[in-house]
N, C-alpha and C positions, 0 to 999 in steps of 0.2 A: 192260186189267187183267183176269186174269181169276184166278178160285178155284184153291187149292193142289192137285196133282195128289196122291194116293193114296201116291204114289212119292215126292212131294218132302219132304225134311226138315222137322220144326216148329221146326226153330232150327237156326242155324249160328253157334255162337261164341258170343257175347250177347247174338245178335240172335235175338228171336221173328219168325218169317216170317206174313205176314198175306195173302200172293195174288202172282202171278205178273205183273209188270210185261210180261215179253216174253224177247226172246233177241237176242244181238249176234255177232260174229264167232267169239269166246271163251268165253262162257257164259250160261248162264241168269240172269235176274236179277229179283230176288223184292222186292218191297216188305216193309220189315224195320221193328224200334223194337229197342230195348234203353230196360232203365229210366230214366229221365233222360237223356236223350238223342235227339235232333230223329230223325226219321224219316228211314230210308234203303234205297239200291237195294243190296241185298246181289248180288256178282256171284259165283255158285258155279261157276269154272273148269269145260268138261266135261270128262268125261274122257280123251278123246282127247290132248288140251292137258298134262291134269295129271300124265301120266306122261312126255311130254318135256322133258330135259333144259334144252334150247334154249329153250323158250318158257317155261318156271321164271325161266330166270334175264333173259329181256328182260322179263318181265311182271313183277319183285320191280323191275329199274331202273324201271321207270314207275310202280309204286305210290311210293318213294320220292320220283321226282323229282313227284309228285302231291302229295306230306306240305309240300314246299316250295312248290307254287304258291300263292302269294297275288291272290286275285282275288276279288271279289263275286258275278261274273259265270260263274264256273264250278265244280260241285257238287266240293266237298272230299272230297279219299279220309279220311275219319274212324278206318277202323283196318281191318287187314289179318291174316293168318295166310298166312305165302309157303313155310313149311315144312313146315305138315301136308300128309297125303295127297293133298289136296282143296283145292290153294288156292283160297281167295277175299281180296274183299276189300267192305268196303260204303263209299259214297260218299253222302254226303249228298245227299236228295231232297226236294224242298220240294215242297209238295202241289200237283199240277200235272197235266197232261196232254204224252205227246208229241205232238211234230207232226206224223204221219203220223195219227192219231188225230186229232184238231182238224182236219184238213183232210177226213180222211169222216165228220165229224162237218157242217163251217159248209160246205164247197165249198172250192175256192181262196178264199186269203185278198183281202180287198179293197186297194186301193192302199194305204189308212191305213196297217191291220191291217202288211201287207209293209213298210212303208215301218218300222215300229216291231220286226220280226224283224229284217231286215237292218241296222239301225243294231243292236242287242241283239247280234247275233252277232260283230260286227265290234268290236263294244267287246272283247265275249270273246277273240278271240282276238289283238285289240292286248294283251292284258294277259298272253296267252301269248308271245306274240314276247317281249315284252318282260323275260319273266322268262327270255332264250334258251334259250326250245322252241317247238316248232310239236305243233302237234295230232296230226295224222296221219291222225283216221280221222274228221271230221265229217261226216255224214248224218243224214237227218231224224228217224228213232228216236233221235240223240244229241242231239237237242235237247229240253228240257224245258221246258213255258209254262206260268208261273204267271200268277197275274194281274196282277201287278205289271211281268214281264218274259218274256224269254228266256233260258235259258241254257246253256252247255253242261254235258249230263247227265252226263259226265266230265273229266277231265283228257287224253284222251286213252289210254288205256288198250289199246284195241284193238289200238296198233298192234304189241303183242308178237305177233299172229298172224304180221304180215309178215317177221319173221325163217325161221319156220316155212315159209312157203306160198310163203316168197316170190312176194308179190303183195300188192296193197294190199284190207285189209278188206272196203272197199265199193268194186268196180271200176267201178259205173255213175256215183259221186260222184268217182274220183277222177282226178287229172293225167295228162295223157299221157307226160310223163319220167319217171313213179314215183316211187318211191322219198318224203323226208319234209322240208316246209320249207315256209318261209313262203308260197313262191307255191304250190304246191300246196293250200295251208289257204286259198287266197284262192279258186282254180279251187273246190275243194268248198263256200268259202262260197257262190260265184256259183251253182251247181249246187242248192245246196238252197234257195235263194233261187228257183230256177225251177221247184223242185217245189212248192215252199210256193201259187209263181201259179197252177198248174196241173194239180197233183198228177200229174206224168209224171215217171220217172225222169230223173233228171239233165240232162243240158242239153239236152234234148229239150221241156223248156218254158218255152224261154227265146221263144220266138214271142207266148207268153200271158204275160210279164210287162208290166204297164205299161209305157207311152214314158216315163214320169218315171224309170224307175228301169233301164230295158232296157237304153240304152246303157252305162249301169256295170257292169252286169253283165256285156254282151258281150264289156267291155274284160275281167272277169279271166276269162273263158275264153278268151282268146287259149293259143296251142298254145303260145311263147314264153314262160317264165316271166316273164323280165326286161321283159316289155311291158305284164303286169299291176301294178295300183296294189298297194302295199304298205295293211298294214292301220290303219295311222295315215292315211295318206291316204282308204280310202273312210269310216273316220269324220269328217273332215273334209267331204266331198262329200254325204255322209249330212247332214250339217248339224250335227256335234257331238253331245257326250253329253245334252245341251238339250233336242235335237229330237223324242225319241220320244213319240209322244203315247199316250194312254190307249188299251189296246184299243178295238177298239169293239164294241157291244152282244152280238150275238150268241159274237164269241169271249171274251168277259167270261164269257156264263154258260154254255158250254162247258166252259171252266177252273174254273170255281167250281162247277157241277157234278161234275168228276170230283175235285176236292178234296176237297169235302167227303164222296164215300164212301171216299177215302183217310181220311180224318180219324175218319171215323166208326170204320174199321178199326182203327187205333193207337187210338184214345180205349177201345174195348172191350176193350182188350189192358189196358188201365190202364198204358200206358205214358209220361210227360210227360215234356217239353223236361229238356233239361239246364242246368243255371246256369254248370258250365267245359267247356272244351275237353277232351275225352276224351285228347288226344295231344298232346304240348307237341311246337313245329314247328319245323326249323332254320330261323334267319335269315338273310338276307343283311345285312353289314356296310354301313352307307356311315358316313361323318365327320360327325361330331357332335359337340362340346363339351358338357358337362353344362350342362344352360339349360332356361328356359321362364317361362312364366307364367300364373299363374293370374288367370281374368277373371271374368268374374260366376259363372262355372260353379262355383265353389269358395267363394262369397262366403256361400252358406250352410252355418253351421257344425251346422247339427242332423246326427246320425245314424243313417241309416236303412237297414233292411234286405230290404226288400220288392223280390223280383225280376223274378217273370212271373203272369201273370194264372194261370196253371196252379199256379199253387202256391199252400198257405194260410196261408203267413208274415203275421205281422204285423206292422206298420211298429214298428221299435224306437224309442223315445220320447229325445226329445235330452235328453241328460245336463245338470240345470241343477240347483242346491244355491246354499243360502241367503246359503251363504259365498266365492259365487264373487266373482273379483280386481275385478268393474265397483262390488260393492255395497260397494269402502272408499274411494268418493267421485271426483269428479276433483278433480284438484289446479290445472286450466289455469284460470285468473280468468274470473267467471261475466260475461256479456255487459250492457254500461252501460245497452242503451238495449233497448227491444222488438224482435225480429225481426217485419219486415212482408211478408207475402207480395207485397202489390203492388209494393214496393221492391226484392226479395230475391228473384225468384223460383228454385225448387227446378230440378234437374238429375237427383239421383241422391242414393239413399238405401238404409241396410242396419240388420240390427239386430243389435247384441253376444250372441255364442252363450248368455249366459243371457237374453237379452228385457230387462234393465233399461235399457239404453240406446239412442238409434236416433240413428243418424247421417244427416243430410243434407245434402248439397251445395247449396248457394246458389252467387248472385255476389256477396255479402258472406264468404264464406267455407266451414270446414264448422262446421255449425252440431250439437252435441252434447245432447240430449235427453233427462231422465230419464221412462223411460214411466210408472211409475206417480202421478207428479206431473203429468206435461205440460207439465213447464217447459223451459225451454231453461237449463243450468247451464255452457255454454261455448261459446265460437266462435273458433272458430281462422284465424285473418286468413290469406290470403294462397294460402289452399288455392283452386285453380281447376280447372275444365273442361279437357278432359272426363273428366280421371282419377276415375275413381270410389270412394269409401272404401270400402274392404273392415277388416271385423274379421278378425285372428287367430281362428284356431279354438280358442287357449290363450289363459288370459291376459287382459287389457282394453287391448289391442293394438290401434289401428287405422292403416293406413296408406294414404295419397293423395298427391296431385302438389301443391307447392307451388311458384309462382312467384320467382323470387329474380332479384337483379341479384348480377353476378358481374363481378369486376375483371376487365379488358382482353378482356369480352367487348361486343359493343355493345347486343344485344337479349336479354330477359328468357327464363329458361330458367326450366320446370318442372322440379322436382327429385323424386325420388323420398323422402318423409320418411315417418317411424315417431311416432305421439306412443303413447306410456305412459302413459294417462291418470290411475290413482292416483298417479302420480309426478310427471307433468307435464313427462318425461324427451322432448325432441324429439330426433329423432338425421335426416338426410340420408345419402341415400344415391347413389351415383355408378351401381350396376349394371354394366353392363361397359363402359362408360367410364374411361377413363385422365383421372384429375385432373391437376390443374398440379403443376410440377414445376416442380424449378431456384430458385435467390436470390430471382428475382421472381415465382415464382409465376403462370409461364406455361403454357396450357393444352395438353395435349400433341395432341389434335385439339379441333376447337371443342364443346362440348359441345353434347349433345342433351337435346330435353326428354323428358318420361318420355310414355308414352301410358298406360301400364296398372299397376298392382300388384297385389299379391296372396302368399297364402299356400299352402304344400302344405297338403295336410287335416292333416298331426298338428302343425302350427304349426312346427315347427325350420325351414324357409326362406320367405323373403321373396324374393318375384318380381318383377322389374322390369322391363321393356318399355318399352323406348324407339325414338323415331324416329332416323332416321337416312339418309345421305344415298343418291340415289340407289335410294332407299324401299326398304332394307333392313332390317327391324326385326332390335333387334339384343336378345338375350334375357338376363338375367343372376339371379344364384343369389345370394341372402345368409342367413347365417347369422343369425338370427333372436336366436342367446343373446349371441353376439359381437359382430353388426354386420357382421362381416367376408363381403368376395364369397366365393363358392367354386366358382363357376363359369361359365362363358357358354355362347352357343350363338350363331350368327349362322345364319339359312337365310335367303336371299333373296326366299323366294316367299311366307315366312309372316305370314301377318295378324294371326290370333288364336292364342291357345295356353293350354293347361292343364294342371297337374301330377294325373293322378289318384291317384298316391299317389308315396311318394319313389321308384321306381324306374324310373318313365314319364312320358315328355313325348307331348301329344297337341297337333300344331298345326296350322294350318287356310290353305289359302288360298282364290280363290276359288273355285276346284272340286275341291279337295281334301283329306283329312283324312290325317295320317302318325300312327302310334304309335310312341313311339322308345325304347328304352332307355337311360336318364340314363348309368347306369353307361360300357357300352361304345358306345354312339350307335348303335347298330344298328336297323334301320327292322326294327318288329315288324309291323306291319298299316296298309294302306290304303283308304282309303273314297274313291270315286268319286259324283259325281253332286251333289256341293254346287254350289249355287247362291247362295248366302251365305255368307262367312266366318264366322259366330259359330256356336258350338255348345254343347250342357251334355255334359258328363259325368256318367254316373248310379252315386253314390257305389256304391263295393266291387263293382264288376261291370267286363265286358268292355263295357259298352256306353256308345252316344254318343246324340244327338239334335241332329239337324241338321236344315234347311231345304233340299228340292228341287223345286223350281217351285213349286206350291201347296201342298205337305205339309211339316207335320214327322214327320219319320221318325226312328224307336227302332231303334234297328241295332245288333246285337253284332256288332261287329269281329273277334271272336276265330273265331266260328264262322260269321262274313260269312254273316248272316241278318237279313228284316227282323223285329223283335219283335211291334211294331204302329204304326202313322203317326195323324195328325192333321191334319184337311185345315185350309183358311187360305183360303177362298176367294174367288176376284177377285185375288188377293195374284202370281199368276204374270201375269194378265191385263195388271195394271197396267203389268210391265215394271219396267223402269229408273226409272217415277216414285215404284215403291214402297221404303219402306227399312222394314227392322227396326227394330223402336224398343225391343222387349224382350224376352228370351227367360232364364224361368228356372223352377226348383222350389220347392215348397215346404218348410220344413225336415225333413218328414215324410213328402215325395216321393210324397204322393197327388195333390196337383194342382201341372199344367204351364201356368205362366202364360205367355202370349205377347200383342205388340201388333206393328200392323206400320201403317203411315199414310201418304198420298200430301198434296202439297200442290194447294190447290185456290183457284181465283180470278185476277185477274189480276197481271201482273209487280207488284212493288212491295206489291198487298195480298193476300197470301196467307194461306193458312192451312192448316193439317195436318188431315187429315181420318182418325181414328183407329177401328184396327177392332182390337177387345180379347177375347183369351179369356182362359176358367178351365177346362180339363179337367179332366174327374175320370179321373185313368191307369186304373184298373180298366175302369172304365167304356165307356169314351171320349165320354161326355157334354159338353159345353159348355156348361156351367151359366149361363154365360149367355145361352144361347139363349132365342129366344121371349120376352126380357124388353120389355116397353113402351119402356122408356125403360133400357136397357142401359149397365151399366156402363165406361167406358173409361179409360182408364189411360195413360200417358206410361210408370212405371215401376210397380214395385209390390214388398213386402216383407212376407212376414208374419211375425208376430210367431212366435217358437222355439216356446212353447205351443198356439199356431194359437188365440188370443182376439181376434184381431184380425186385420186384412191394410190394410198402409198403402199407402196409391196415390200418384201424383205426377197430378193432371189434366192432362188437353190444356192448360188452362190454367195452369199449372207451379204449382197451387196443391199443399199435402200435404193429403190430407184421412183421418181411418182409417172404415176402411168395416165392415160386419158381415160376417164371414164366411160367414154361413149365407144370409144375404137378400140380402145385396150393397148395402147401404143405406147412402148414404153418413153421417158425421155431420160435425160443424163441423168446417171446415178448421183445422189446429194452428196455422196461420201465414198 
């Protein structure tokens, strides 16, 4: 990086230019901000380039086919000018170092260190293959390390020279058949992968790469394309998207180093992140039925508007009035006998978008609560595990899984049900199940039980998530004023799912997250690196919060960036003994609750050994750190007003705690 020459521009477009990153095949390229808007490498065409016809119009096709790659892993062309005088274009640069830099900076990198670029790059450009393209010009200035990752510091862009020079960009990185394709991008993976050991141009230090990693390497620089592993294969060999482990020490504060005088630079520009995507992106289509569901990520109905630490928004306070539909009573008959927690123990609990009612799940049923009394005023039989109650975001609406026996079926089936509590209106719902049909009211396939429900945020549909055979969850849409389905969705691979508003489905398996559009089913955005199916979505934004080894990570999708993480730790260590046990927000979206538990002891007597946080999101505090005797939690709920935060203990007791001290008080039940 170094300071703006005398000569160079102090803006190009709408980008204020802040220092001189370096130079590539094509042109100069200057560390840039625009207002509201993440930091980026502005590339000013020189001019030699800028007045050819030929490399105008290959280098306008790869800014395009750039607008369409979807990938985490590789820096977005954010917005371009292919007509003026002077084309450029600026590509999003996340505060980082390249690797020709890092390497005369630490030395060659250490086995870890490589063992964590080469899996990183090869993710990269599986995600290029896959969107059918190949890179064309990667080399070690085209990789950019943050501290989080690797990536590539374009889409490929460079290789409009090759039209021009015919010749490839970087001839010490690249294939011996020329020209542009997937083994090619695997030889120049291998190639920078032997600079990175040894810091020698291209495959001339493949002698200094590690024995763990040399023979993979040697394999893609074979002269034969068709002899080298394709890029899904060395991430596989690599060990999977799993495997990369943390930098280590020294290349940590290398990168965090050269970050933060990038940061420093944009911060004095007074330039901050943006909250949308500056360039709406074409999609690719795939099939899709309008479907989904929402799971606990939508079960709070506050709303709030607080987006990036960089901004001084205040959280918008959830809409609650004197006369909202919970406070004209329920109508379901109030419960004969006491709820006992040692009889009854709790599961899952939510509170009605004004605070006056809190609903919990028992194995007696769901049990209905007025909070300002503390009484229990109804229990609804038959309601079971694990479906969890969610309120309507309208309305005094709550809906859960209720067990039922069903003629000429042999075993009890959860149904999807709606109760109306001022009404005391129950309605069942089928979701995308075909009911019986015919004289005798024969079932048209066996029906399945529900797993999940749920509502969009402005309440007009009810979500339903059911199992199904062959572990297909299969997703369906009801209309909330009618009753009536309006839609499904089946994908095979999905676990969880959530509507962030009526126009998008976001659904998860376990390593990966899709954004879909209801409408045309068209896949908007993908997120890579889940380690756990469940995720929140963070109301009125492009962004998610998911689980990757030990972090949860704050990721906007839109402009495939991370926002900020939160570490969980021990929690990847564990392995397979760990499960999630909760993950959600508050109704006012300044704190991020989470629990996660392993079982401990021997077969037979076990027990769940539970690790609990409270974030504070500005912050990233964990309020309950440091406490003696620390709070922990099974599930947790806070009240709409945030007077209260209800927990379910390790011990499935409810008990409400103080918000500010974390203190517990007497169990409700």
């Amino acid at each position: 990086m170094q300071p703006l020459h005398p000569h160079d521009p102090p803006s190009v477009g709408p980008y204020r230019l802040h220092s001189r990153l370096g130079e590539d095949a094509y042109a100069r390229i200057y560390l840039a901000s625009a207002p509201g808007g993440p930091p980026a490498a502005v590339r000013v065409v020189r001019s030699e380039h800028a007045t050819d016809a030929r490399f105008r119009a290959a280098f306008g096709e790869l800014v395009e086919a750039g607008y369409r790659l979807e990938s985490d892993r590789v820096c977005t062309v954010l917005a371009a000018d292919l007509r003026g005088a002077v084309p450029w274009a600026a590509v999003e640069h996340p505060y980082g170092m390249g690797l020709p830099d890092l390497v005369a900076e630490v030395g060659p990198l250490s086995t870890d260190a490589l063992h964590a670029l080469a899996l990183h790059l090869a993710l990269a450009l599986d995600d290029v293959h896959a969107a059918g393209r190949a890179h064309g010009s990667l080399w070690p200035a085209g990789v950019l390390v943050t501290t989080e990752r690797a990536l590539l510091a374009d889409p490929g862009l460079e290789w409009a020279v090759a039209g021009v020079d015919l010749r490839a960009p970087h001839p010490s990185f690249a294939a011996p058949e020329g020209g542009t394709g997937p083994g090619t991008d695997v030889f120049s993976w291998a190639a920078t992968v032997s600079y990175a050991a040894s810091g020698l141009e291209g495959p001339a230090g493949l002698p200094r790469v590690p024995l763990q990693l040399r023979g993979l390497v040697e394999a893609c620089l074979r002269n034969s394309p068709v002899l080298r592993p394709g890029t899904a294969d060395l991430v596989r060999m690599l060990g999977g998207p799993r495997a990369a482990d943390p930098w280590p020490r020294e290349v940590l504060a290398a990168v965090r180093a050269r970050a933060g005088e990038q940061r420093a630079l944009v911060e004095a520009a007074g330039d901050a992140p943006a909250a949308t995507d500056p360039r709406p992106r074409p999609r690719r289509a795939v099939a899709l039925a309008a479907g989904a569901v929402a799971l606990a990520a939508v079960a709070s109905a506050g709303v709030w508007a607080w987006r990036d630490a960089g901004r001084e928004e205040e959280p918008a306070a959830p809409v609650m009035s004197e006369g909202s539909p919970c406070s004209e009573g329920v109508a379901y008959p109030a419960p004969e006998d006491r709820l006992s927690g040692e009889r009854a123990p709790a599961w899952a609990l939510s509170f009605d978008p004004s605070g006056e009612l809190l609903a919990v799940l028992t194995t007696e049923g769901l049990s209905i609560w007025d909070w300002d009394t503390r009484e229990e005023v109804a229990r609804l039989a038959g309601v079971s595990g694990p479906t969890a109650p969610v309120f309507s975001p309208t309305g005094c609406l709550v809906a859960a899984g209720v067990e039922r026996e069903l003629d000429g079926v042999d075993t009890p089936v959860t149904m999807a049900t709606s109760f109306d509590l001022p009404s005391g209106t129950t309605v069942e719902h089928l979701g995308p199940q075909r009911g019986p049909s015919g004289p005798d009211g024969v079932w048209v396939d066996e029906p399945e039980s529900v797993r999940e429900v749920g509502f969009s945020p402005d309440g007009s549909l009810m979500t339903v998530f059911v199992d199904a055979r062959m572990q297909e969850p299969h997703v369906g849409l009801v209309d909330t004023a009618t009753g009536e389905p309006v839609g499904q969705a089946v994908e095979d691979s999905v676990i969880t799912a959530s509507m962030p508003d009526s126009e998008r489905i976001i659904t998860a398996d376990a390593s990966q997250l899709t954004v879909w559009d209801v409408r045309s089913g068209e896949e908007l955005h993908t997120v890579r690196d889940l380690t756990e199916p469940d995720f929140l979505v963070v109301p009125g934004t492009d962004e998610v919060v998911f689980v990757s080894g030990d972090r949860l990570v704050w990721w906007d999708y839109a402009r495939r960036r991370e926002v900020r993480s939160f570490t969980m730790g021990g929690f990847a260590d564990a392995g397979t003994r760990a499960e999630l046990g909760h993950l959600g927000f508050s109704p006012d979206g300044e704190r991020l609750y989470a629990d996660w538990y392993v079982f401990t002891g021997a077969e037979g007597d076990q027990t769940a050994e539970h690790t609990s946080y409270v974030w504070d999101v500005r912050s990233g505090e964990d309020l309950l750190a440091g406490a003696e005797d620390p709070l922990r939690f099974r599930r947790a709920a806070e009240h709409p007003d945030g007077e209260a935060l209800v927990v379910i203990t390790p011990e499935d007791r409810v008990v409400p705690v103080d918000p500010d001290t974390f203190e517990p008080g007497e169990p409700l039940f």
